[in-house]
C-alpha positions as CSV (number, residue, x, y, z in Angstrom):
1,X,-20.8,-7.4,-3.0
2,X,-17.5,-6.4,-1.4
3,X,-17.2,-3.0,-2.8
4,X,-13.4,-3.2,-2.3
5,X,-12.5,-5.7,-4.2
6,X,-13.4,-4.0,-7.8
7,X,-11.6,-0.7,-5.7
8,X,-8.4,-3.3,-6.1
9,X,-9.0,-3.7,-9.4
10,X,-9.6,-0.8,-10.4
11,X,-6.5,0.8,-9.4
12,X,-4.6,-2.6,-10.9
13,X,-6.5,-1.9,-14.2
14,X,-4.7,1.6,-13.9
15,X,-1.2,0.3,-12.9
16,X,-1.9,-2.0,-15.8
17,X,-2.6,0.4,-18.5
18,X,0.6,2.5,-17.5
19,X,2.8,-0.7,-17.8
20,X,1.6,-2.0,-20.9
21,X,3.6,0.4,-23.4
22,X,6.8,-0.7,-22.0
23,X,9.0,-2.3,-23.3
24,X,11.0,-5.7,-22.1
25,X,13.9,-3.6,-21.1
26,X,11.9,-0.8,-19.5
27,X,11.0,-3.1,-16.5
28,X,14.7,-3.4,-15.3
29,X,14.6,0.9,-14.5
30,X,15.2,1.2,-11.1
31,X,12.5,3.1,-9.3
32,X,13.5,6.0,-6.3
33,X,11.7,2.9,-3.7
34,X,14.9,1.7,-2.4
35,X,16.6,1.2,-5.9
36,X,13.7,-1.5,-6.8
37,X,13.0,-1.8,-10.3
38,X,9.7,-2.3,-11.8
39,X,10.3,-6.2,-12.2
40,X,10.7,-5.6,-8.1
41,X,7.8,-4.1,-7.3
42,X,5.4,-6.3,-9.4
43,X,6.7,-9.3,-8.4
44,X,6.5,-8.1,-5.0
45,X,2.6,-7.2,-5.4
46,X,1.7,-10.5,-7.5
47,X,3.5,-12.6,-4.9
48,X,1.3,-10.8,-2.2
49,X,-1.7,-10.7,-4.3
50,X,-0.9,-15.0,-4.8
51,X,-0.5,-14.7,-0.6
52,X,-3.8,-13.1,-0.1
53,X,-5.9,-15.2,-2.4
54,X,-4.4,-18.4,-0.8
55,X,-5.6,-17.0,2.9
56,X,-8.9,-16.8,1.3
57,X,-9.2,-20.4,-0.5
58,X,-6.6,-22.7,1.1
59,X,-5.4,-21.9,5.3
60,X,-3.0,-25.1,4.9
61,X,-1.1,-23.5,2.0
62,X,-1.1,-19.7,3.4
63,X,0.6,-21.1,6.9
64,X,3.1,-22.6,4.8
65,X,4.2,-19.8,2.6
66,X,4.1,-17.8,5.5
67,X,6.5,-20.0,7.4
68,X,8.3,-20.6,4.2
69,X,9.0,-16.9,4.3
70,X,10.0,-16.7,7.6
71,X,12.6,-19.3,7.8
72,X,14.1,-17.6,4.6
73,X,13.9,-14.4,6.8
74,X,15.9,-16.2,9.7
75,X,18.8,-17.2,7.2
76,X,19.2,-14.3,5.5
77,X,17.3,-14.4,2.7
78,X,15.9,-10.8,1.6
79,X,12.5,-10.5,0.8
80,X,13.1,-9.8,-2.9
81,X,15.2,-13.0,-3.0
82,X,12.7,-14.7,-1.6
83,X,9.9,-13.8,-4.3
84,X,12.0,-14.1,-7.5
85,X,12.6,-18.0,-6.1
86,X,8.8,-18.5,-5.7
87,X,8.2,-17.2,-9.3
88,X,10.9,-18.6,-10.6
89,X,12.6,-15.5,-12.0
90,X,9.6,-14.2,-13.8
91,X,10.2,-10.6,-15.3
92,X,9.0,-8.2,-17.8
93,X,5.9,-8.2,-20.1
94,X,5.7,-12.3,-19.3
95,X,5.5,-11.4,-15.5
96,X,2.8,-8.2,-16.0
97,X,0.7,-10.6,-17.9
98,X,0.5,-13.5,-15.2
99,X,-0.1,-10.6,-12.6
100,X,-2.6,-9.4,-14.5
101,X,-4.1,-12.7,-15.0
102,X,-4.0,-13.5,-11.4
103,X,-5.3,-10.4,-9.6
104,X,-8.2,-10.5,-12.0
105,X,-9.2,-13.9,-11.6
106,X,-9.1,-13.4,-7.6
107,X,-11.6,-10.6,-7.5
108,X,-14.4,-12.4,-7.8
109,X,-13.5,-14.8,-4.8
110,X,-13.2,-11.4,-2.5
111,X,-16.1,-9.6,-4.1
112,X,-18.7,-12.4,-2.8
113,X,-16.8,-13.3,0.2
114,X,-18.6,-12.5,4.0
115,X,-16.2,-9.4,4.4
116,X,-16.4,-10.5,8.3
117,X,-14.5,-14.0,7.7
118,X,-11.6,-14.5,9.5
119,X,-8.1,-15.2,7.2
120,X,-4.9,-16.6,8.6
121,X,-1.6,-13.8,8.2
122,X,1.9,-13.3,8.7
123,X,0.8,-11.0,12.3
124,X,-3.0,-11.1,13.5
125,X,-5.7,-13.0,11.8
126,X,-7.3,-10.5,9.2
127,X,-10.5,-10.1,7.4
128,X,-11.7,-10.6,4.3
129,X,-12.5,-6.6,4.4
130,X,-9.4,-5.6,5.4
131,X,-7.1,-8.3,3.6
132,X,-8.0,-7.3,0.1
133,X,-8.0,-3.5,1.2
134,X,-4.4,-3.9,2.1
135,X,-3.9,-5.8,-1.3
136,X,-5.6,-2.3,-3.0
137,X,-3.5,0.0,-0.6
138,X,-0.2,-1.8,-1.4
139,X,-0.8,-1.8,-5.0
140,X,-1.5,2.0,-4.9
141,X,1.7,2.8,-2.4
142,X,3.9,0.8,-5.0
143,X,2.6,2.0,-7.9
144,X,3.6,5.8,-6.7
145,X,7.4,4.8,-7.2
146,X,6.3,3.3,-11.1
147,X,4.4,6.7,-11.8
148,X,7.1,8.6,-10.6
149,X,9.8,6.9,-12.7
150,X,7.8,7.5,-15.8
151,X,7.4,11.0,-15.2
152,X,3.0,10.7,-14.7
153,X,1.0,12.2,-12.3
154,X,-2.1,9.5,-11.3
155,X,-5.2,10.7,-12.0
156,X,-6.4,9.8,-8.6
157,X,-10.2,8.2,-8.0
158,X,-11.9,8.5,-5.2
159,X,-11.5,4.6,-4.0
160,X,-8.5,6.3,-2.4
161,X,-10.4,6.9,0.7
162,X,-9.4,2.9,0.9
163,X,-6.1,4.4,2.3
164,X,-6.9,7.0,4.0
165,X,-9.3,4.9,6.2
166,X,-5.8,2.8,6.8
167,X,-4.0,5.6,7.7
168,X,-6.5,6.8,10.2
169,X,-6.9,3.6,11.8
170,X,-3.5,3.4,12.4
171,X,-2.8,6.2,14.2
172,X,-2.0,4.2,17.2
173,X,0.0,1.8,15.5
174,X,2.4,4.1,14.3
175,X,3.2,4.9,18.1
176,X,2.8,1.6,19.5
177,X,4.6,0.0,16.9
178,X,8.1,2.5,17.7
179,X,7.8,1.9,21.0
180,X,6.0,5.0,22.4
181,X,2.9,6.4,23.8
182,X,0.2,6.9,21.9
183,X,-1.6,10.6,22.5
184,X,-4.8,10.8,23.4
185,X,-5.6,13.9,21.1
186,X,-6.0,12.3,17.8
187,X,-6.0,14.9,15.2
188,X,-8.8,15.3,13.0
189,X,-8.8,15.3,9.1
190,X,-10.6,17.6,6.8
191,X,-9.7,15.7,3.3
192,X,-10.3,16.9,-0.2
193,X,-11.1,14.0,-2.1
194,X,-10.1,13.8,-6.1
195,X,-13.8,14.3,-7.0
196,X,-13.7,17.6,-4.6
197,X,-16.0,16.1,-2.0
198,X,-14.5,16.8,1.7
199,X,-14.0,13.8,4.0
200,X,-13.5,14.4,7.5
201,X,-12.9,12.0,10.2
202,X,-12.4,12.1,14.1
203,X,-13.7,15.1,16.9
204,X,-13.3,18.5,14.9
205,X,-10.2,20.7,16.1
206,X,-8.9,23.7,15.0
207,X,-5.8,23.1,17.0
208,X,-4.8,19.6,16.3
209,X,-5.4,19.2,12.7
210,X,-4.3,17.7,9.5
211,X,-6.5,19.4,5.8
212,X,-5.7,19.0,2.1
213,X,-5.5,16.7,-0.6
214,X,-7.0,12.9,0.6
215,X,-4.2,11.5,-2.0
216,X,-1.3,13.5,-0.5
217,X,-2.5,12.5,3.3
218,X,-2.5,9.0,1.9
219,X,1.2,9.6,0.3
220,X,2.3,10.4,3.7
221,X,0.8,7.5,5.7
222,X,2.3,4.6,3.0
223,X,5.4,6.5,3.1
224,X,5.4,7.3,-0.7
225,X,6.5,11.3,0.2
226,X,7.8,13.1,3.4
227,X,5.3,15.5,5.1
228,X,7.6,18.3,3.6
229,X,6.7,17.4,0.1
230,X,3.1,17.9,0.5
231,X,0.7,20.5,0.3
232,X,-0.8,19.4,3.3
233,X,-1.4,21.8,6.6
234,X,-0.7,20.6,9.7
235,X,-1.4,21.9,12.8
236,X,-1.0,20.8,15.9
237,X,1.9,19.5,18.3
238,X,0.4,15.7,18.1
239,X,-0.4,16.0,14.1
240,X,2.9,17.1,13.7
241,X,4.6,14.2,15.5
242,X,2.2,11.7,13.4
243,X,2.8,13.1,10.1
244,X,6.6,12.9,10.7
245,X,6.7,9.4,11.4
246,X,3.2,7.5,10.0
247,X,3.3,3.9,9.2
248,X,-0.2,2.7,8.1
249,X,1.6,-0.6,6.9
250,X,3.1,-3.5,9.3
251,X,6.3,-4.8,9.9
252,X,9.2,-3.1,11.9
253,X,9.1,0.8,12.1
254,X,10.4,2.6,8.9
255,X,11.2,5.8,8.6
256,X,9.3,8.2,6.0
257,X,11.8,9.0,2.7
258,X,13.7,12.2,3.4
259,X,12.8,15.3,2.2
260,X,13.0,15.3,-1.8
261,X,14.0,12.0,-2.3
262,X,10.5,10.6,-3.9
263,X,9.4,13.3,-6.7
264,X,8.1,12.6,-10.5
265,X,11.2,12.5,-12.3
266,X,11.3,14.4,-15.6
């Protein structure tokens, strides 16, 4: 049993029970995540969710939504465009249903799938492991942006070591990725988890160090809040350079949100 998979759906479940108050209206807000409004972001996650499952059941069908999106990408067409076309404008409560529908029903395909098996993607083949942890650390990095606009603070569970296994591992892609060297010294983390246990990963250092709240750390690697928005100590010339710019997710290099500009709004 692939332990990550009911992860996934745990924090969907969660996502789910904050969204399903809301009115038809209330999905049209626009979150602090680049102006995208809650319609955005779930389409965004059920389209990727749909993405994933088909890398798992069908290779034909994932290459060709994969080079469907990429020929929109070479004409133009923006990546939310893209999605509202291949759902055919589904929004609001009728849109959270079907996602809900759809990320429970693909659960039990990843669950019982060899968590070695190799799954066609938009960069590198992936894993079964680490496809449907990126489906569970997307959903929680897009989720922040929902939670902030309604004014909640997540209670956090301790599947979030999900992420911060992501972030860690891509240390070295967040250098390689802009272009740079990647340091030798890899800082170690000392991690307070939500249930209080401490995580701690890499060679101990007091000098080249990163210790605080596992949720925060993982805030900082999905680019969900800037460094300076955190609680989180960082010591360390090489820390310091990773926590400015970390990117556990791929694609082009992005920038972390400036100082103050993802918060819970009240």
């Amino acid at each position: 049993m692939l332990q990550q998979a009911l992860d996934f759906q745990n924090e969907s479940d969660a996502l789910y029970d904050l969204l399903k108050p809301l009115g038809e209206e209330d999905f049209e807000r626009k979150t602090l995540f680049k102006d995208w409004t809650i319609n955005d972001i779930l389409q965004h996650l059920h389209i990727f969710n749909y993405a994933a499952y088909l890398s798992l059941t069908d290779e034909d069908a994932i290459l060709k939504f994969l080079a469907d999106l990429k020929a929109g990408r070479e004409v133009g067409e923006t990546l939310l465009t893209f999605t509202d076309k291949r759902l055919n404008g589904l929004k609001g409560r009728a849109l959270l249903a079907e996602w809900r529908d759809y990320y429970t029903g693909m659960v039990p395909a990843f669950r019982d799938a060899d968590p070695k098996k190799r799954l066609k993607w938009a960069g590198p083949d992936m894993s079964v492991l680490s496809s449907i942890t990126a489906r569970l650390m997307e959903t929680w990095s897009h989720a922040q942006a929902i939670y902030d606009l309604l004014g909640v603070a997540r209670q956090e569970q301790d599947h979030v070591k999900n992420v911060v296994v992501i972030g860690n591992n891509t240390f070295g892609w967040t250098f390689v990725n802009r272009g740079e060297e990647v340091p030798e010294d890899k800082p170690c983390l000392r991690l307070t988890a939500p249930s209080g246990e401490v995580w701690e990963f890499n060679e101990p250092s007091e000098d080249n160090c990163i210790e605080g709240s596992a949720a925060e750390f993982s805030q900082v690697v999905t680019q969900t809040r800037n460094i300076a928005d955190t609680d989180l100590t960082v010591v360390g010339e090489t820390a310091t350079k990773w926590m400015a710019v970390a990117q556990c997710f791929a694609g082009p290099p992005q920038d972390p949100p400036a100082a103050g500009t993802r918060h819970i709004q009240t």
